[in-house]
Structure formats: C-alpha cells, structure tokens
N, C-alpha and C positions, 0 to 999 in steps of 0.2 A: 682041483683048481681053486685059487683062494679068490676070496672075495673082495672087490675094490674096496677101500677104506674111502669111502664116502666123505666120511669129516672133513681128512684132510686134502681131498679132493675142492669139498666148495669151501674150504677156508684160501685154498691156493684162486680158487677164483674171485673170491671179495678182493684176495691182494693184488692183484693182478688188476681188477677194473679200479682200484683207488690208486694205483701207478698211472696207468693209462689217462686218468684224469687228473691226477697232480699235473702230466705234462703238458696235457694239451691245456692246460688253464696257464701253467705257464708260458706257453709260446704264447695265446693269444696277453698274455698280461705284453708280453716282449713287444709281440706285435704293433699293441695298442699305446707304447711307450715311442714306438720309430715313427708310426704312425703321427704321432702326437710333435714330435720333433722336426720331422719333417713338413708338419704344418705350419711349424713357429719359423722355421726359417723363411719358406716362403713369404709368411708375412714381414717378416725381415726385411727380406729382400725386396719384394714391395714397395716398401715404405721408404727405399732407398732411393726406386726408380721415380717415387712419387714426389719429393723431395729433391732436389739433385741441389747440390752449391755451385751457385751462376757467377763465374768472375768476369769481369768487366775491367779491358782495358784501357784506358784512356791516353792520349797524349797531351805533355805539359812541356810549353817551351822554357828552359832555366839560361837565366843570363849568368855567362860566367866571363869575368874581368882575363883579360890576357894581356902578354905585353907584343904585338907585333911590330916587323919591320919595315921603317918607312923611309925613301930614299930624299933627303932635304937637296932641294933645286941647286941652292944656292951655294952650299958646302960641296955638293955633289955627294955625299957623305951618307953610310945607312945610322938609322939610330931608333932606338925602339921606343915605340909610344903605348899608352895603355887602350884598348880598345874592348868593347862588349861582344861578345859573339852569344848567340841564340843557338842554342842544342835542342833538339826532342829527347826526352824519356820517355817511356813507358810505365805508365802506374798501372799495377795489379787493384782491385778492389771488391772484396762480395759482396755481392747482392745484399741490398739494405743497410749497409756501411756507409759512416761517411767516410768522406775520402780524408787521409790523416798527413799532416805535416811529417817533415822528417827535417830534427833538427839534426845538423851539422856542424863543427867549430870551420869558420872559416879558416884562409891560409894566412899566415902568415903575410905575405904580399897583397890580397883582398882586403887584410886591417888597415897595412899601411895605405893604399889606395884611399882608403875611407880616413883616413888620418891628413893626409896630405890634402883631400880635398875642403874641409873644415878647416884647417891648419890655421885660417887666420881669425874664426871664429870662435875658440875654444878659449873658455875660462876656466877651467879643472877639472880636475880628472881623480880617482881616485879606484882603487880596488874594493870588490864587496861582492857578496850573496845575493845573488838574481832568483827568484823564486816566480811562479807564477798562479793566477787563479783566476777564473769564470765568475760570471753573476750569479751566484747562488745566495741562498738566507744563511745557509751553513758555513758559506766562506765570508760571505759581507753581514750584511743585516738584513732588518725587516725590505728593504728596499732597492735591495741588489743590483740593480740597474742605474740608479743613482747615484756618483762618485760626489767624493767628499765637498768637491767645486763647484755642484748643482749641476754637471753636466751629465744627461742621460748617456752613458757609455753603449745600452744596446741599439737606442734609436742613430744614434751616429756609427754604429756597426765599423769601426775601424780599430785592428789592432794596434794602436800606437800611443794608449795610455798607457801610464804607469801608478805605483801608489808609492808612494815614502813620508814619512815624517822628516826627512832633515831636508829639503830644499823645498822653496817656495812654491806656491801654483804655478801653472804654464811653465815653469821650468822647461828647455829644452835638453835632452838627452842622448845620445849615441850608447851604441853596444853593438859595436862593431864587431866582436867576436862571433857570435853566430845571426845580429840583423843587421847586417853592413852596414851601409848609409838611412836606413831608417831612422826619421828622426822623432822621439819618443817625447810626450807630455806628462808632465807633474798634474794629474787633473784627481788623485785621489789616494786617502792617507792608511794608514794600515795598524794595526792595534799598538796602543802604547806603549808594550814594552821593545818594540823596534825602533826606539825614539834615542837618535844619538850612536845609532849601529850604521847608518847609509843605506839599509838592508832595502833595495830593489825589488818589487813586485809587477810584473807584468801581466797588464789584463787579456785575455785570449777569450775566442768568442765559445770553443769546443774544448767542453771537460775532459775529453780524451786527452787531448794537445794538451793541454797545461799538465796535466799529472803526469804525461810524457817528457815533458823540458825537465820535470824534475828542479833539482838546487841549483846553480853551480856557481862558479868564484871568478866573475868576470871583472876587466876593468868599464867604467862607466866614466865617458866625457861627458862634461858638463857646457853648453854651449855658452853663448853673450845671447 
C-alpha cells in the first residue's frame, strides 16, 4: 500500500483555505459596497421628503378690452361698443419666489383702443428700442434710486418712469404695445451714447422682470 504524499496533500490545503478566503473577503467587500449604497439613497431620499417644493397658487383678475353688443334706443339698432371685462387666472409660483410679470404684445385692437383714446392728445410718435432696468449701482450709479430729475423712483415705487436722452423731463409717454394705456414719465436720462437714438428705457421695481422684457422695437407716443 503506497503511502499518502503528504506534500501535496497540505499544499492542496493552503490553496484551498486562500480560495475560501479570497471569496468570502469578496462577498463581504460586495456586501459592504450595497450596504454602503443603499444607505446613500435613503439619505437621498430623505432629504427629498425633507425639502419638498411648495407651489402656491394664486388668483389675479386681468382686464381685457372687448368689443360687445349694445342695442341703441333710439335707432333700435345693435352696434358694438368697447367694454372691460374682468377674468380670473391662475398663477403657479414656488415657495420663496417672487411672483413674476409676464410680458405680452397686445392685439392689435388693444393698441388701437389706446390710440383712439389719447387721439386728441398726441404730439408724436415715433419707432425705437425699449430696453429696461432696476435701481442697481451696476446699472445707474452710486445712487440708483435717484433719477436724473431728483425724483426718488424707489420711494415713489411706481412703474411708470422712463429714462431717455432725446425728450424733455415729465415728458408724457404711451407704449401701448405691451402697457396699453399706461402713461409713462421722462423723470431719468441714460448714458450718452443713447443721445439722439430715442432709445427708451423703462424702470421696473424687480431684476427679474426687467432682464425678462428683454429689447424690443416698439412704437412710442409722445403725448401734449
């Protein structure tokens, strides 16, 4: 009877317990990596339920110009007249937002409304570049609240200044393309090289809103 080979006996058992422990060092590595993942999402998720984004609806009534039908006594006759009617919308807004304009070109029929109503107080008109900006240092000066007129524009909190270099102070204005019959004051001037362009600048109280209006190529009435 031959005798066990020893050797290769406890060399097959070294290899045998360095398998056995490469694997289980891997599973628990595996383990320790789901483990580890499965922590992070929870905290994920967490911090989702902790947080949530709260919208807030609001209602805002919007007048909008119509023309409806009105029966005259005396003609007996129908004939359409212009009238205001009052809608609800719906504004969306999140939490901690301010609530944001939304600018719109009116209609065609909203200008003219606004054209015919003025009609007999207009002195010129002309086409130009409507731009807008906020009281800041980086868009005015050291004193951004201050228009060129000496009139404090934040203490009087109303959007209906304007700035230009080619017409006089108090000037009165229309831009009846997107602020119908809003009527708009010359109370503050704008850097020199807009001097002899027309070029309109509208003051607005929120940074957002202004860098929202953007450019655009309006006509602008000049009132008496």
């Amino acid at each position: 009877m031959r005798e066990p080979n020893w050797k290769i006996i406890f060399t097959s058992q070294i290899l045998l317990m360095l398998l056995v422990s490469s694997v289980l060092s891997f599973k628990m590595g595996l383990f320790e990596d789901i483990k580890q993942q499965i922590v992070h999402d929870a905290v994920a998720d967490e911090s989702i339920k902790i947080a949530p984004v709260v919208v807030k609806t609001t209602t805002k009534k919007v007048e909008t110009p119509v023309l409806v039908e009105k029966k005259e006594n005396t003609k007996a006759e129908i004939v359409k007249t212009a009238a205001i009617v009052e809608t609800d919308i719906k504004v969306d807004t999140k939490e901690g937002e301010k609530e944001l304009d939304v600018f719109e070109r009116k209609s065609d029929s909203e200008v003219k409304m606004v054209v015919d109503k003025y009609k007999d107080q207009i002195s010129d008109s002309f086409i130009t570049t409507v731009t807008s900006y906020n009281s800041e240092a980086g868009q005015t000066d050291d004193s951004p609240c201050i228009a060129a007129s000496g009139m404090d524009v934040c203490k009087r909190n109303l959007e209906n200044i304007i700035a230009t270099n080619d017409l006089p102070f108090h000037t009165k204005v229309l831009i009846p393309e997107y602020f119908g019959d809003r009527i708009f004051y010359v109370e503050d001037r704008m850097n020199k090289r807009y001097t002899g362009t027309d070029h309109i600048d509208v003051w607005m109280k929120n940074k957002i809103n202004s860098k929202n209006f953007g450019a655009k190529v309006l006509k602008i009435i000049v009132l008496k």
